[in-house]
Every structure is written in C-alpha cells, then in structure tokens.
N, C-alpha and C positions, 0 to 999 in steps of 0.2 A: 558922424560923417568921417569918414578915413578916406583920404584921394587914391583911386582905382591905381594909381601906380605904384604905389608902395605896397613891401613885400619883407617877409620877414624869412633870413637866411643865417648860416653863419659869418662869425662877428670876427674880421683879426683880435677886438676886442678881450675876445673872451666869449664863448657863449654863442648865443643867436643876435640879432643888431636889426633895424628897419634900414631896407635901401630902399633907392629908387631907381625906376626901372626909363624915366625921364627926367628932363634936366626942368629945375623948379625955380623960378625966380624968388629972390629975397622978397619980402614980404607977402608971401601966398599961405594963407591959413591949410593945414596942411591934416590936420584933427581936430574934431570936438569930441569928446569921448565923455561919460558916464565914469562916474566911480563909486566904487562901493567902500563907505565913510565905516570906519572902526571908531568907537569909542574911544575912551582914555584908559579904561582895564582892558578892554577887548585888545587896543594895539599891545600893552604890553605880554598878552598871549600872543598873538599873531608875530612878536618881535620874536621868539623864539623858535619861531619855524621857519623853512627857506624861505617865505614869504619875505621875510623882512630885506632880501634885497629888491624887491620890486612895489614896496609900501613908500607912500610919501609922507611927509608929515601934513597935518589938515589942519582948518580952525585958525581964527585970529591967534588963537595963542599957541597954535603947532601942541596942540596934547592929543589931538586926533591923527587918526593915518588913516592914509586911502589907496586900497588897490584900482587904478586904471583897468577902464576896461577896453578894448581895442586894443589898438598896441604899444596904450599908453606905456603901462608899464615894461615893455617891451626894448626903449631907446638907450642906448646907451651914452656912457656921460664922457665926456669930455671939455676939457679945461677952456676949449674955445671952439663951443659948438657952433654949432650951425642954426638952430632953431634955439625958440625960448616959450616955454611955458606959463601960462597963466593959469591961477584957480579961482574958480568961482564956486566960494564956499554957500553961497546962496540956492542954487541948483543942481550943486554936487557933478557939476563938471571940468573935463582940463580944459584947454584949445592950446595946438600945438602951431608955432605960427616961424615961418623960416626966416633968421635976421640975415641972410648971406645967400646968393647962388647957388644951387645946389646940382653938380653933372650928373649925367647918368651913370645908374651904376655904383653911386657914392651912398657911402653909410650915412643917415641922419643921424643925427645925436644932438640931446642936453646936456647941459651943465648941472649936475644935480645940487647946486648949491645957488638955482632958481635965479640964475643972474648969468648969460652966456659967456663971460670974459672974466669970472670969481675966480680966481685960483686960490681958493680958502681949501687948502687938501681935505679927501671927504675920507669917509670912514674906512675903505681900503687903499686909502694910499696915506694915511696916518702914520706914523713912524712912531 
C-alpha cells in the first residue's frame, strides 16, 4: 500500500526523493511495503554494488539487509525527518508512518539511523 499522493521526483537532496502532492497529517501511515531479505553473504555481495545505498540492515541482529520494494528504498534520510520506519522481520515488510505535518509539495524523508531525531552521522556524512 503506497498512498496515491506520493510521487517520486528529483531530490535538492541528491538524486530522486518521495514528495507529496497533498498535505499529510502526522500520524498517517503512509507505506506498507514488501522487501526482498539478503542473507548475510548475500548482503556482503549486494554491499558492493550501487545497491548498497538503498539496502537496509534486517534481522534482530542487523547481518541481514533488505531492498524495499515501493518506494521504500526510495526516501531520503535526514537528521530530522518527517516519517519513521518500522520492520517487521516476521512478514518481511517496512510501514512507513509520518511523525510530523507534512505540506504539499514537500519531500518525505527518514532518518536512516531508524530513529527520526538520531543525529548519530551515517555513512556519507562520516568524516
């Protein structure tokens, strides 16, 4: 389930970005998505191809990684997103769920360090 308003454009970010095309109240689940689960050799292949910026880490113990399908892996990260992520390693899905207002027009984004307010610097903005 992806809500009919969202659209995938270019990103000030960097890239391509999910916006929307209407203004979304905080708390409105906004994706359920599928993901397709890498193993723990399998991710260390897939780490080496462009994949590996759009791979998350999976499994209680994070040795797995998962490409989003939708547009999961599609959102871009920011230190004080808008939305926040959950995984349910049980059914191999995300849910993408808005902590904040969202206007029209405006980029969605996560925090890719699975917590919307982290600023634990992630692997391109490491120094």
């Amino acid at each position: 389930m992806i809500l009919p308003i969202l659209f995938i454009a270019p990103s000030g970010k960097g890239g391509r970005g999910v916006f929307t095309s209407e203004p979304i109240p905080a708390g409105t689940v906004i994706e359920i998505s599928p993901v397709l689960v890498f193993s723990a050799n399998e991710r260390k292949t897939v780490e080496q191809t462009f994949l590996f910026d759009y791979i998350f880490e999976w499994g209680d113990r994070k040795r797995k990684a998962a490409l989003g399908l939708g547009y999961i892996s599609m959102y871009n990260h920011d230190y004080d997103a808008n939305c926040n992520y959950e995984m349910d390693y049980d059914y191999n899905i995300m849910t993408l769920t808005t902590v904040k207002d969202i206007r029209k027009g405006e980029e969605v984004c996560i925090n890719y360090n699975a917590h919307p307010s982290d600023e634990t610097p992630i692997w391109f903005d490491a120094k």
